[in-house]
TILO-295842 format. One record per residue: residue in one letter; x, y, z of N, C-alpha, C, O, CB in turn. Coordinates in steps of 0.05 Angstrom, whole numbers, plus 32768, in hexadecimal, padded with zeros to 4 digits. Glycine has a CB too. Example, Ala and Ser with C-alpha at 12.3 -4.5 7.8 and 13.67 -1.06 7.14 Angstrom:
2
A81087F8E809C80F67FA6809C81087FBE809C811D7FBE80A980E27FA780B5 S81017FD3808E81117FEB808F81028001809D810C801780A1811A7FF48072 
//
This chain:
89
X89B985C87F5689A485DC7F53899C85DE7F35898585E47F3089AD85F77F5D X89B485D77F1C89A785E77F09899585C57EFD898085C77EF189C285FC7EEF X899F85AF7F038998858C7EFD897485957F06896485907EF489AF856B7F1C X896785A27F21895485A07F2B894285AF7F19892E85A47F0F895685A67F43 X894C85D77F15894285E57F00893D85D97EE0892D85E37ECF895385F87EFF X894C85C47EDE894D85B57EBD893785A97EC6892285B17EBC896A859E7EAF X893585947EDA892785867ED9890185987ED788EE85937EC8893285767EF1 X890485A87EE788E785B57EEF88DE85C57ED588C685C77ED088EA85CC7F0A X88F285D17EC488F085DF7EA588F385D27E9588F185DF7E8188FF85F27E9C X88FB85AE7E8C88FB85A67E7988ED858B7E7C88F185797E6C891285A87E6F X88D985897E9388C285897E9E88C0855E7EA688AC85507EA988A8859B7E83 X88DC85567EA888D9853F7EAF88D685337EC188DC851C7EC588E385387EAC X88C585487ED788BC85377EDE88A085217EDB889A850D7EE788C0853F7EED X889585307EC7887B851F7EBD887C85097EB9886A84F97EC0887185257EA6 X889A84FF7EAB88A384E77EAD88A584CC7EC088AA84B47EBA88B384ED7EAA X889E84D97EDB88A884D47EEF889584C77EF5888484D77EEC88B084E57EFE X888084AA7F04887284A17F0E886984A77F25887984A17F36887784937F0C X885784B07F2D884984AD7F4A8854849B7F62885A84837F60882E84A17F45 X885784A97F788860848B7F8E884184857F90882D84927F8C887584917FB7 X884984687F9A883584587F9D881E84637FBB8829846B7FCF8846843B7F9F X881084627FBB880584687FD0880284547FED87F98459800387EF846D7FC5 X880D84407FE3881884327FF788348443800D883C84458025882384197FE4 X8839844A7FF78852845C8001885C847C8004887284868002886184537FF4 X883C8488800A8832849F8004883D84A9801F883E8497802F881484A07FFD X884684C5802B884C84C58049883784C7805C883B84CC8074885D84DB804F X881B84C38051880284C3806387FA84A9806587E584A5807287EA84D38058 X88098491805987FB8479805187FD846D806C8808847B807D880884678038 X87F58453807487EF844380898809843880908813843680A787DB842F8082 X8813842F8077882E842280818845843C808B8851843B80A0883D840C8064 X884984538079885D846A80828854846C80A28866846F80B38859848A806E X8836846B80AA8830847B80C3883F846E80DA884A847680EE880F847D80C8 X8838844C80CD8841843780E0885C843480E58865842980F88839841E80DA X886F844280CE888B843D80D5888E845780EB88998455810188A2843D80B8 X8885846980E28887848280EA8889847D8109889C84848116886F849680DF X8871846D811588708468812E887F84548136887D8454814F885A84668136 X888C8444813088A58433813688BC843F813688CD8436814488AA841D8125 X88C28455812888DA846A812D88DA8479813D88ED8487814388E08479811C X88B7847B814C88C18493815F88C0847E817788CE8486818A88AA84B58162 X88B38462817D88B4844D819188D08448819988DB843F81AD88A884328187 X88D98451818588FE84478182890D84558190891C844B81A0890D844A8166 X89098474818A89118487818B890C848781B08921848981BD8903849A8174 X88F1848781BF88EE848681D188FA847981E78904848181FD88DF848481CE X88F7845881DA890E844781E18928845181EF892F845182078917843C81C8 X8933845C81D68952845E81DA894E846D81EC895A846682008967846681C4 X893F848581F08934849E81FF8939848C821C894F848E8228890D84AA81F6 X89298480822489238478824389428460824F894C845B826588FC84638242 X89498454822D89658448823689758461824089788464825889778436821C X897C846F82328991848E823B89908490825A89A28490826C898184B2822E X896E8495825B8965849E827D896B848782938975848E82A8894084A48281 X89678471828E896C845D829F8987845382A7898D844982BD8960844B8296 X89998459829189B58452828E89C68469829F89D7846682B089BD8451826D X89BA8487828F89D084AA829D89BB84B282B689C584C182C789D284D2827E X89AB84AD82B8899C84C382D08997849F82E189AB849382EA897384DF82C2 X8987849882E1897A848282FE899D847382FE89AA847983128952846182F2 X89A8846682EF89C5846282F589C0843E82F089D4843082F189D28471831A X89AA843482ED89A4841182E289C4841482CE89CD842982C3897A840982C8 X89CD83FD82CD89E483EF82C089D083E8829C89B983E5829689F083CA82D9 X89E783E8828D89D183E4827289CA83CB827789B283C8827889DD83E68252 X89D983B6827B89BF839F828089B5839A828C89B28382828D89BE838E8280 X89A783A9829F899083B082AC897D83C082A3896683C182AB899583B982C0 X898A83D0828A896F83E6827F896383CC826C894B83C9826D897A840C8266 X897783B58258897383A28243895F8390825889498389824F899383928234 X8964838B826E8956837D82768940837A8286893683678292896083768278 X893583A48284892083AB828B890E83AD827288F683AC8278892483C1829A X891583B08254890F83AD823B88FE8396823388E783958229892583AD822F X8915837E823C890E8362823588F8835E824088E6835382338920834D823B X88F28365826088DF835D826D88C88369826888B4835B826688E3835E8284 X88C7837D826588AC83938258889C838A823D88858392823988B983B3824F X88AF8377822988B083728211889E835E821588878361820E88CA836E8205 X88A78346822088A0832D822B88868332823388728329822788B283248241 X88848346824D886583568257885583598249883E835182498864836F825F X886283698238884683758221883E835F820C8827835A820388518394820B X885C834E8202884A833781F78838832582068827831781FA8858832581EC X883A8325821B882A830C822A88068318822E87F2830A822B883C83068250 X88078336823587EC8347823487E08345821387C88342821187F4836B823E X87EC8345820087E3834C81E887DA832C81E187C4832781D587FB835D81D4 X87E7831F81E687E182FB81E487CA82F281EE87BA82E681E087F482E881F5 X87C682FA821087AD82F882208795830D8211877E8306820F87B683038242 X879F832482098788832F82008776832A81DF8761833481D68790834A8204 X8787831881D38783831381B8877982EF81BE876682E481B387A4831C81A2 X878582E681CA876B82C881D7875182CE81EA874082BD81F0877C82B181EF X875082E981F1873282E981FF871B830181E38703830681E5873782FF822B X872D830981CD8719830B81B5871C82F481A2870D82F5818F871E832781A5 X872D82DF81A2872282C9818C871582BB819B870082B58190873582B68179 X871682B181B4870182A581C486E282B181C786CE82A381CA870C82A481DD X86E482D281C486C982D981C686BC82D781A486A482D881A086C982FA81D4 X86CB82D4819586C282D6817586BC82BA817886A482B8817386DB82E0815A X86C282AA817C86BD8291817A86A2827D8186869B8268817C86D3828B8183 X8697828D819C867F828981AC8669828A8193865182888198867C82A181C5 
//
């Protein structure tokens, strides 16, 4: 407490540089982690449910994961060759 009061009365923090705005907590990249921590978070969320309540074995929740993963890459693949194919016309 008294390190914080020194600091704020003998005014160093002026000293102190700016964060970068790259790394600002409104910036693009903070927002984007932000939403990978709560993807995560959800994750683990629906592993819990699948594993204590519906009663799937964990490698059956890992290997309802894998397959969804696989899914969504294969949609995002198909959907990113029918816009460079249309850019390309």
């Amino acid at each position: 407490k008294t390190d914080f009061i020194n600091f704020i009365s003998d005014q160093e923090w002026k000293s102190i540089e700016p964060v970068s705005s790259w790394f600002g907590p409104s910036s693009f990249l903070m927002s984007s982690m932000s939403a990978l921590f709560q993807l995560s978070m959800w994750i683990r969320h629906c592993h819990g449910y699948l594993t204590e309540n519906v009663g799937i074995p964990v490698w059956g929740s890992y290997a309802i994961f894998a397959l969804a993963t696989l899914f969504s890459g294969l949609i995002l693949g198909l959907v990113s060759e029918v816009f460079e194919t249309d850019q390309l016309v």
